[in-house]
C-alpha positions in Angstrom: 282.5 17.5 64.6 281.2 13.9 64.6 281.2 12.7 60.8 277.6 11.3 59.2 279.1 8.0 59.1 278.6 4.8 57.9 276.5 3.3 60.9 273.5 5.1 60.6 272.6 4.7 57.1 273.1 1.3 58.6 270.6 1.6 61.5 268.1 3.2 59.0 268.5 0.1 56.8 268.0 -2.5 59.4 264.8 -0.3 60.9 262.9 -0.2 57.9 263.6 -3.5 57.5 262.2 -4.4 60.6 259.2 -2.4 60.2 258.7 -3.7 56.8 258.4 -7.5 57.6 256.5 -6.6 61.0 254.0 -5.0 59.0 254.0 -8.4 56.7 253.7 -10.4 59.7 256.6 -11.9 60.0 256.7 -14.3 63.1 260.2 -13.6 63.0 259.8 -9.9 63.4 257.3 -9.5 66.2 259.5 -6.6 67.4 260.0 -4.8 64.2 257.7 -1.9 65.3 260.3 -1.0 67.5 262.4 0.3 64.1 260.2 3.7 64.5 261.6 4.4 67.8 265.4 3.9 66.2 264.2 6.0 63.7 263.9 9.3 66.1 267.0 8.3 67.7 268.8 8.6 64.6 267.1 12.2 63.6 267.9 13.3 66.5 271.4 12.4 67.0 271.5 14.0 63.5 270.5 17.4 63.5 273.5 18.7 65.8 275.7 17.4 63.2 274.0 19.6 60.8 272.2 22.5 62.5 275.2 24.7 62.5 274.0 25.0 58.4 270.7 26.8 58.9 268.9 29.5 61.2 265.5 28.9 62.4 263.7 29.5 59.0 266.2 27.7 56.8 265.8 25.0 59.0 262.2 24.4 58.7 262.2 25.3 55.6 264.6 22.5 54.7 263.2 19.4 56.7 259.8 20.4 54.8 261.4 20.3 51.8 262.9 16.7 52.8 259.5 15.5 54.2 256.9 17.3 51.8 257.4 16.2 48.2 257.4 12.2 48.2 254.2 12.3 51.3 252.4 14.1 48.8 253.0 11.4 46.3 251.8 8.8 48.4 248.6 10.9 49.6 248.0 11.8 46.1 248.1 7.9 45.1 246.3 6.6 48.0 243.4 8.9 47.3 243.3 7.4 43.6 243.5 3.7 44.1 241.2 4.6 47.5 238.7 5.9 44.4 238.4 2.2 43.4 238.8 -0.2 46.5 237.6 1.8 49.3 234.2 2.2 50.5 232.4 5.7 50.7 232.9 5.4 54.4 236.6 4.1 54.5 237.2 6.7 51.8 235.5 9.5 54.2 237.8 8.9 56.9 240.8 8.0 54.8 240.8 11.8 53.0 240.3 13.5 56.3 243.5 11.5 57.7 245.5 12.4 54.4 244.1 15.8 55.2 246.0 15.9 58.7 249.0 13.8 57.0 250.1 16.7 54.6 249.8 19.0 57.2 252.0 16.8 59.4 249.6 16.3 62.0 248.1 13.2 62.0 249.1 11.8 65.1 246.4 13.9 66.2 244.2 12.2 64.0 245.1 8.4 64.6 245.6 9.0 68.3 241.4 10.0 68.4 240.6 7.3 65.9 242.4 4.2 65.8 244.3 2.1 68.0 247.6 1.1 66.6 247.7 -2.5 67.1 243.6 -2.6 66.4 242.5 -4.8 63.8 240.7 -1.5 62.6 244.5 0.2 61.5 244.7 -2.6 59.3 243.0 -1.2 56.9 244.7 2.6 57.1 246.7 3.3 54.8 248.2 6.8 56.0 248.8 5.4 59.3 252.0 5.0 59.0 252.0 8.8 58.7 252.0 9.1 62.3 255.8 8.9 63.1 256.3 11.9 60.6 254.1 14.0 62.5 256.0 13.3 65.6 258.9 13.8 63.9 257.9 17.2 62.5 257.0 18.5 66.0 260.4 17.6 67.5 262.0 20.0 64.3 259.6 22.7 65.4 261.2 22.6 69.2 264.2 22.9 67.4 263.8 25.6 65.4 262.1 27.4 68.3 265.4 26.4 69.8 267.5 27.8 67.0 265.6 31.6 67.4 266.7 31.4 70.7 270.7 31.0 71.2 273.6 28.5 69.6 276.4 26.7 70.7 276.2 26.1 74.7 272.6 27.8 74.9 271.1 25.2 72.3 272.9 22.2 74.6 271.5 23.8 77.3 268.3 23.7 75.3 268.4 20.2 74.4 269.1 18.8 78.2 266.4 20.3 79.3 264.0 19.6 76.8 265.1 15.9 77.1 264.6 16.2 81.0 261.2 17.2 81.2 260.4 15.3 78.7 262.2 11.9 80.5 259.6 13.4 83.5 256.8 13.4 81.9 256.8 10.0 80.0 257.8 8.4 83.4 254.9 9.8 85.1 252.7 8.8 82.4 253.7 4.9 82.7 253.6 5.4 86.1 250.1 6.2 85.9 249.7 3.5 83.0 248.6 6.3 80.5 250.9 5.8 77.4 249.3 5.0 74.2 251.2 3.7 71.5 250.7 7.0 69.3 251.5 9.4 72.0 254.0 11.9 71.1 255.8 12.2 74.1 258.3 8.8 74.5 259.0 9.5 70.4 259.5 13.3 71.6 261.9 12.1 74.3 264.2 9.4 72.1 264.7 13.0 69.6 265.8 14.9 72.3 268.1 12.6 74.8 269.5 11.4 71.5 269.9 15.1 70.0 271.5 16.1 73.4 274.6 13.1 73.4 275.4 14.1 70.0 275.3 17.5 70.9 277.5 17.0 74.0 280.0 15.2 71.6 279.9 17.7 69.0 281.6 19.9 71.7 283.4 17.4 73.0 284.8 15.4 70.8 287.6 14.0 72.9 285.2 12.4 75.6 283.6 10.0 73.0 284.1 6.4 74.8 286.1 4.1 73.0 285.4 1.5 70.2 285.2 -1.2 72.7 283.4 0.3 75.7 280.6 1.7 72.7 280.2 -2.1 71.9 280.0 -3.2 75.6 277.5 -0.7 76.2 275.9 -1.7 73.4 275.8 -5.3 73.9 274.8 -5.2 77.4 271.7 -2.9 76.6 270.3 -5.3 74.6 271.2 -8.2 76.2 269.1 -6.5 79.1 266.3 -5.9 76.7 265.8 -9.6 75.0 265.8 -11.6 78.4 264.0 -9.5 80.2 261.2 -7.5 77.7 261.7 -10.2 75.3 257.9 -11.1 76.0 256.0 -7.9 76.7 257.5 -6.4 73.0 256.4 -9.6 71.4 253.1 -8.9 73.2 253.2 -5.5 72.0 253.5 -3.7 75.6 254.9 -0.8 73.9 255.7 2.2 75.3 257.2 0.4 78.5 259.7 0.8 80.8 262.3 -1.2 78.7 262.3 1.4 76.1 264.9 3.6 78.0 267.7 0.6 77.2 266.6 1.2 73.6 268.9 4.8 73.2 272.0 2.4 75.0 271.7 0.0 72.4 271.6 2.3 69.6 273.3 5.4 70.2 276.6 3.8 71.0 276.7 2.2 68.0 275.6 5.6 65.7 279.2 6.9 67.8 281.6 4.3 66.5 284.0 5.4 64.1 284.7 2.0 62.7 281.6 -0.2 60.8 279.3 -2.4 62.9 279.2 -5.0 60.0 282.7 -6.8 59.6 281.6 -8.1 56.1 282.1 -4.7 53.7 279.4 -6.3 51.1 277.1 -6.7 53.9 277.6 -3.5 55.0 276.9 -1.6 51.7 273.4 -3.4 50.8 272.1 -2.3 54.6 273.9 1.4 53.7 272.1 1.7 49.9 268.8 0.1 51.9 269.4 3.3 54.7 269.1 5.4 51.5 266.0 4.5 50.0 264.2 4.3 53.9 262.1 6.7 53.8 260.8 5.8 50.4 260.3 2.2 51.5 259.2 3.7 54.8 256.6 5.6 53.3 255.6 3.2 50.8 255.6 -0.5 51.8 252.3 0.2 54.3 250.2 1.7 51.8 250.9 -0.8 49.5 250.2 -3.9 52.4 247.0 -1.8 52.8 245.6 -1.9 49.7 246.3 -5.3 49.2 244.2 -6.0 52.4 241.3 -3.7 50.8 241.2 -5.3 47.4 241.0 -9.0 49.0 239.3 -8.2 52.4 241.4 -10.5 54.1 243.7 -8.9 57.1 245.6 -11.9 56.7 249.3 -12.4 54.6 250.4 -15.3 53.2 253.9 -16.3 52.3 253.1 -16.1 48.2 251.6 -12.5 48.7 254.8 -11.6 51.0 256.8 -12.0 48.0 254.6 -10.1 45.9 254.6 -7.4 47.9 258.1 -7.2 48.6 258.8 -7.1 44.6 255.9 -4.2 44.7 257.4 -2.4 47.5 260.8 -2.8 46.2 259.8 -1.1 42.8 257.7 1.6 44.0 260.7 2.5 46.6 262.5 3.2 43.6 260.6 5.0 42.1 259.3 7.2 44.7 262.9 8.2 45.9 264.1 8.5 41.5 261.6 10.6 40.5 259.6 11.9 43.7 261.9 12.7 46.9 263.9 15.1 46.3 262.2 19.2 46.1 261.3 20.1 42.5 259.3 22.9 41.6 257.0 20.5 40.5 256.9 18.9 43.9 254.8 22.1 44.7 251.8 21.5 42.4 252.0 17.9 43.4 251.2 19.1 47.0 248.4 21.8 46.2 246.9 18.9 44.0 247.1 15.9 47.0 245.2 18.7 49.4 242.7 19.6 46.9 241.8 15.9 45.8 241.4 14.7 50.0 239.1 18.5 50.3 236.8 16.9 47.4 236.6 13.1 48.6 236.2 14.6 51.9 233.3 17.2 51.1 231.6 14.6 49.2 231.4 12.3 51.9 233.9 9.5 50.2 232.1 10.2 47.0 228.9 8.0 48.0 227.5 7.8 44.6 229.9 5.0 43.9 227.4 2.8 45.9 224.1 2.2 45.3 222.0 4.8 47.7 220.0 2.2 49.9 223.9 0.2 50.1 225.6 3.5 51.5 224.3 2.4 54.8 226.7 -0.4 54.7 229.8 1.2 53.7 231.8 1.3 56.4 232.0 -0.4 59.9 231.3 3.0 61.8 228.0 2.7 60.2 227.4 -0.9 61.6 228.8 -0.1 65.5 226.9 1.5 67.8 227.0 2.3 71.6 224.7 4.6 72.2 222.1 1.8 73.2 224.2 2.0 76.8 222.5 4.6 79.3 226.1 4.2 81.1 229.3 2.2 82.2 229.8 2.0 85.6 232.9 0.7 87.4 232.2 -2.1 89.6 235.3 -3.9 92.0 237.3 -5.2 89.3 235.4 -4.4 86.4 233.1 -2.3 84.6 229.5 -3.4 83.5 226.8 -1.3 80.8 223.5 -0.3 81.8 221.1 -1.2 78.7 218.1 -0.7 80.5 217.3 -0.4 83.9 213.4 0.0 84.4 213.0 -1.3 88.2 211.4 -4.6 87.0 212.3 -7.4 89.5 213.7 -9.6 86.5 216.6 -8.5 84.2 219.4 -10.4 81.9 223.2 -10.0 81.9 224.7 -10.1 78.9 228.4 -11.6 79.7 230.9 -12.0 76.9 233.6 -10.2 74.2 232.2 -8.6 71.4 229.8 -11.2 70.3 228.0 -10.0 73.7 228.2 -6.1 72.7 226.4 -7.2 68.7 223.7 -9.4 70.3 222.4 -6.2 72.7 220.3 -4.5 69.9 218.3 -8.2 69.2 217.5 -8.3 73.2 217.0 -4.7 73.8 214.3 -4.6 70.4 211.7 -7.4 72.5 212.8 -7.8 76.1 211.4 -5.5 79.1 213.9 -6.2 81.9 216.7 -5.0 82.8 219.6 -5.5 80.6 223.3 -5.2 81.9 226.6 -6.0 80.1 229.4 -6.9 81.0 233.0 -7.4 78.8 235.7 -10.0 80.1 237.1 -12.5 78.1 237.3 -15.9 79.4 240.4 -15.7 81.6 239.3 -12.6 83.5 235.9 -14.1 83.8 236.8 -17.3 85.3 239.3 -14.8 87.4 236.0 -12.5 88.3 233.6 -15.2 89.0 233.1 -14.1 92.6 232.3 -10.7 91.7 230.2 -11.8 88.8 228.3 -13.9 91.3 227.6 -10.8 93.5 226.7 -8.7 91.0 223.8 -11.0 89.9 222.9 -11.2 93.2 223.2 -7.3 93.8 220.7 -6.8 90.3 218.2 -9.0 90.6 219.7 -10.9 87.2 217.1 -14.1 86.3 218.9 -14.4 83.3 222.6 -14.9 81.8 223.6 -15.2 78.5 227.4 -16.3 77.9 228.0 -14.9 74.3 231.6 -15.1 73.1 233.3 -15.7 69.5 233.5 -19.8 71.1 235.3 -21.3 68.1 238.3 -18.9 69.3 238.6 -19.7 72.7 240.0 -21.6 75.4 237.2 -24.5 75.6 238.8 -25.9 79.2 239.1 -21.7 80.7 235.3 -21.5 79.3 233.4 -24.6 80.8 235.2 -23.6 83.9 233.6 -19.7 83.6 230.2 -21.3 82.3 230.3 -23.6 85.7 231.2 -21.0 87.9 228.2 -18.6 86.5 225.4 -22.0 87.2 226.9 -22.3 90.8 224.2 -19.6 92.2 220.5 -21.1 91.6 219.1 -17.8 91.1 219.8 -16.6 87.2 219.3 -19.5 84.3 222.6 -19.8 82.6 222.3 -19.5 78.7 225.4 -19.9 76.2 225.3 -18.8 72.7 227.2 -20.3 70.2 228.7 -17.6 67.9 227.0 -16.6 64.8 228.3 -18.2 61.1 231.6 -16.6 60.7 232.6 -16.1 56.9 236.4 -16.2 55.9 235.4 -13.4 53.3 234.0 -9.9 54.2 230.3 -10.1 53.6 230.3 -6.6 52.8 232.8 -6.5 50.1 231.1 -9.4 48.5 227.8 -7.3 48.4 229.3 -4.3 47.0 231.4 -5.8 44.8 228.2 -7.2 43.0 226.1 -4.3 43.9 228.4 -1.4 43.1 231.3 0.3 41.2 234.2 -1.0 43.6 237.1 -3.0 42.1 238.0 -5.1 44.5 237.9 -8.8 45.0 234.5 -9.8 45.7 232.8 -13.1 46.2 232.1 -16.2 43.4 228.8 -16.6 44.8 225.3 -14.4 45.5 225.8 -13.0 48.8 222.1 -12.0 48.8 220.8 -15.4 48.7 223.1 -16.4 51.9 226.5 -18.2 52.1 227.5 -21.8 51.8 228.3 -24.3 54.4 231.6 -24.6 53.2 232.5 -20.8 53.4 231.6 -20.7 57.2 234.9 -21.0 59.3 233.1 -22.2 62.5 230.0 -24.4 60.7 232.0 -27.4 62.0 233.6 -26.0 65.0 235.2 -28.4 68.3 235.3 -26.1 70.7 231.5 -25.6 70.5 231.0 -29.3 70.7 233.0 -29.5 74.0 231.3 -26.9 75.2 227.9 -27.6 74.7 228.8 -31.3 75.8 227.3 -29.5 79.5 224.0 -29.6 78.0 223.4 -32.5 79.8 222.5 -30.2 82.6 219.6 -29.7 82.2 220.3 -26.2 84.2 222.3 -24.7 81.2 220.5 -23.9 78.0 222.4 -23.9 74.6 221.4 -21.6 71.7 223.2 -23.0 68.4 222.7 -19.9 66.2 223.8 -21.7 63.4 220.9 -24.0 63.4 218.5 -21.0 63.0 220.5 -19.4 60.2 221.8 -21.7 58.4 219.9 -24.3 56.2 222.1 -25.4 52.8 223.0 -22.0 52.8 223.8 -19.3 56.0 221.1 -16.2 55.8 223.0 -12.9 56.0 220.1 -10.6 54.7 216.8 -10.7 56.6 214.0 -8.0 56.1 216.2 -6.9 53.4 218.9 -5.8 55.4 222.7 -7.1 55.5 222.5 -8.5 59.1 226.3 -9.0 59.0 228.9 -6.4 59.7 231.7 -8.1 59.0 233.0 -11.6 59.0 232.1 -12.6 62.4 229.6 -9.6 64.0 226.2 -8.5 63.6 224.8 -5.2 62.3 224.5 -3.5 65.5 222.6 -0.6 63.5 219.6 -3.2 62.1 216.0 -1.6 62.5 214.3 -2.8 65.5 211.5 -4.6 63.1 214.6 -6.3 61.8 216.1 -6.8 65.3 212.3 -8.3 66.6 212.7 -10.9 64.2 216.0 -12.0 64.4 215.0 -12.0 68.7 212.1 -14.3 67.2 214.3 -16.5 65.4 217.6 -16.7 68.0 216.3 -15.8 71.6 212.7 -16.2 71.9 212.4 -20.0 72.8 214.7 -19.4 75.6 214.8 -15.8 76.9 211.3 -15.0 78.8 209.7 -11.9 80.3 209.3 -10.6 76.1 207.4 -7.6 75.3 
């Protein structure tokens, strides 16, 4: 039988390492993500060293007990500290995750709500939870497996699950339809790394040598940095390249000597494999509430210190006290389910906030799409129907989000037709043939270019901007980007205006924001751009001048007409939406109600 050895408390060391300072934002770790996927390589090279132990029941019965007690702990804490930081609507969503967490199904959950390289996952503290649930269906399949036979029927088993599973994934990036969260490349790392150290367990004398393991190794990844060096920096995960990631690492889990030749060395990364999965399930939530109590997404080097102290301690703790299956574990459980039933039944307890406020407390609140009749595929893109009324003038709303948060202003006091249509400014510039015929093809009198300009490519966007004025047909309008705030407007409102702890704002957000809390008030990529105005055939709309005076205006009518720190409200009332077309769009846009 191959021997647990030294090498994979190793591996585990160096993979929660790496998912660690990716999560911190390490520029140094823009592949750390990938230590989840060397996580299921090493449970499932694992369990055939230790299956022959348990029958089907005493097998799930045993990885619960491994999983269960210290998840329960960090569901039970989130939903406490979640209590004081996290809005009614962020609270909502974050008990119903914990909810499918301690039933070890929240990949389901994440994979229908979140994205998870999305700015949105920032702020989700159970997301991490995901890999668990993946992980918890692969020991399902193999206790199904154990019901079933031993020995040669369970490698039998095992080959084929891996197989199908191999099929599956490959027609599924064939067809360019893997998500990140998808169970199914996790599902097949288990099982083709289950089946080698199943195959070796029988055959212990056909284990490759010390050398040819390295070699293998070694060439693996070799093959993976100079050739998928840039799509994992660029986060093109699941790919192709991940089927050199099990001949990088499972060679080096079947060494019988250690990887590290300094024996020091070796011991930190095997005590750090150790405490993983209390790191593992702890250093997220604690990056996460950080983020929450600051409403900044962003990490600095001062706070990556703090938090690695904070992660280090609560590690610690977690796997002291926490990890291993006590009766008390139990109660701990029945206690986390019933505390995420009560936030959830409550609706994040609301009461927290002021009642007119609730409206505000959370970004699903301030999105909407249901202003779009439809999205239609055209050539090589797709465009939203707003409006479509047969009138023989209409608008096209061209842009990146900034062009999705300005269609509720337009749709409150314009008759037309409205179309949208989402490309940044590479694919736009790209697209400007087909752009062109699609004005053409609807009729469009007017354009309106609105992007987040202080963030983009000024040269790639004069060029798009001059491509859309070469027809003579639509007038060409460009919108510079509303005041974007380095704070959260909404955290600064609340955290005035309610019972949430976290950081707010030293100044009245009511009364507006000051010039020098706007990112973009002085901004040179808008002063290139809107260098064109000397033809006189573009038109320029510098929101700023309209909301800003010595302060920025975020509430008109009474209403918070900021989302976040760079969007609009998208779920403003239309009196408030006719005013702020009044005060933005109605100098330049005609054909008004």
């Amino acid at each position: 039988m191959i021997l647990i050895n030294r090498n994979i408390q190793v591996l585990r060391g160096v993979s929660v390492l790496f998912v660690v300072f990716f999560h911190l934002e390490s520029p140094y770790f823009k592949f750390g993500y990938l230590g989840v996927d060397v996580f299921f390589l090493i449970s499932g090279f694992l369990i055939p060293i230790i299956i022959h132990k348990y029958n089907a029941i005493t097998f799930f019965k045993a990885r619960v007990k491994r999983l269960a007690p210290a998840l329960s702990i960090i569901v039970l804490i989130t939903i406490i500290f979640g209590y004081f930081i996290n809005m009614p609507g962020e609270y909502y969503n974050i008990s119903e995750s914990a909810l499918y967490s301690l039933f070890f199904i929240s990949p389901f959950y994440f994979l229908n709500n979140t994205g998870y390289f999305d700015q949105n996952s920032l702020l989700q503290p159970l997301l991490h939870t995901w890999s668990l649930g993946n992980e918890f269906f692969a020991y399902i399949i193999v206790s199904f497996f154990l019901i079933l036979g031993r020995g040669k029927y369970l490698r039998i088993l095992s080959d084929l699950t891996a197989s199908i599973l191999f099929i599956v994934f490959t027609f599924l990036l064939y067809k360019g339809e893997v998500d990140y969260l998808n169970p199914i490349p996790r599902m097949f790392l288990f099982f083709l790394a289950f089946s080698v150290s199943f195959r070796f367990n029988l055959d212990k004398k056909n284990i490759p040598s010390n050398k040819n393991l390295s070699i293998i190794s070694i060439i693996s990844l070799c093959i993976l940095i100079f050739f998928f060096k840039d799509d994992i920096s660029s986060h093109l995960w699941p790919s192709i390249s991940i089927f050199l990631l099990p001949s990088t690492v499972i060679p080096l889990m079947l060494i019988r000597c250690d990887i590290i030749p300094i024996n020091k060395l070796q011991d930190y990364f095997i005590k750090l494999g150790d405490y993983s999965y209390a790191v593992y399930l702890v250093h997220w939530p604690v990056i996460v509430f950080e983020r929450t109590y600051f409403r900044n997404l962003n990490i600095s080097l001062n706070e990556t210190f703090i938090l690695l102290i904070i992660i280090i301690i609560s590690s610690w703790t977690l796997r002291r006290f926490f990890e291993k299956y006590e009766a008390k574990t139990k109660y701990i459980y029945i206690l986390a389910i019933a505390s995420c039933i009560f936030v959830f039944e409550n609706e994040g307890i609301k009461d927290r906030v002021p009642k007119g406020f609730v409206k505000y407390s959370s970004l699903e609140k301030m999105t909407n799409e249901k202003f779009y009749l439809e999205r239609v595929q055209y050539t090589k893109f797709n465009y939203d129907v707003v409006s479509e009324s047969n009138k023989n003038y209409g608008i096209l709303v061209i842009g990146d989000s900034h062009s999705q948060h300005i269609i509720p202003i337009i749709k409150s006091s314009f008759l037309g037709n409205i179309y949208r249509i989402r490309l940044d400014e590479y694919d736009l510039n790209e697209n400007i043939e087909e752009v062109l015929k699609f004005i053409e093809l609807k009729g469009i009198t007017q354009v309106l270019v609105a992007y987040r300009i202080s963030t983009k490519n000024p040269n790639m966007l004069i060029s798009s901007i001059k491509g859309l004025n070469s027809q003579k047909k639509a007038h060409i309008y460009v919108m510079r980007d509303i005041p974007s705030f380095k704070g959260d407007p909404v955290a600064c409102l609340l955290s005035q205006e309610s019972k949430l702890l976290f950081k707010g704002c030293d100044f009245n957000i009511i009364k507006g924001i000051p010039l020098n809390g706007i990112l973009n008030y002085s901004d040179p990529v808008w002063s290139k751009v809107s260098m064109m105005a000397n033809n006189n055939s573009i038109s320029f709309i510098d929101s700023h001048g309209y909301l800003c005076g010595k302060k920025c205006s975020v509430f008109i009518n009474n209403e918070l007409i900021m989302r976040d720190s760079n969007h609009l409200n998208e779920r403003l009332s239309n009196e408030t939406n006719e005013i702020l077309f009044n005060l933005l769009l109605k100098d330049a846009l005609q054909n008004k109600k």
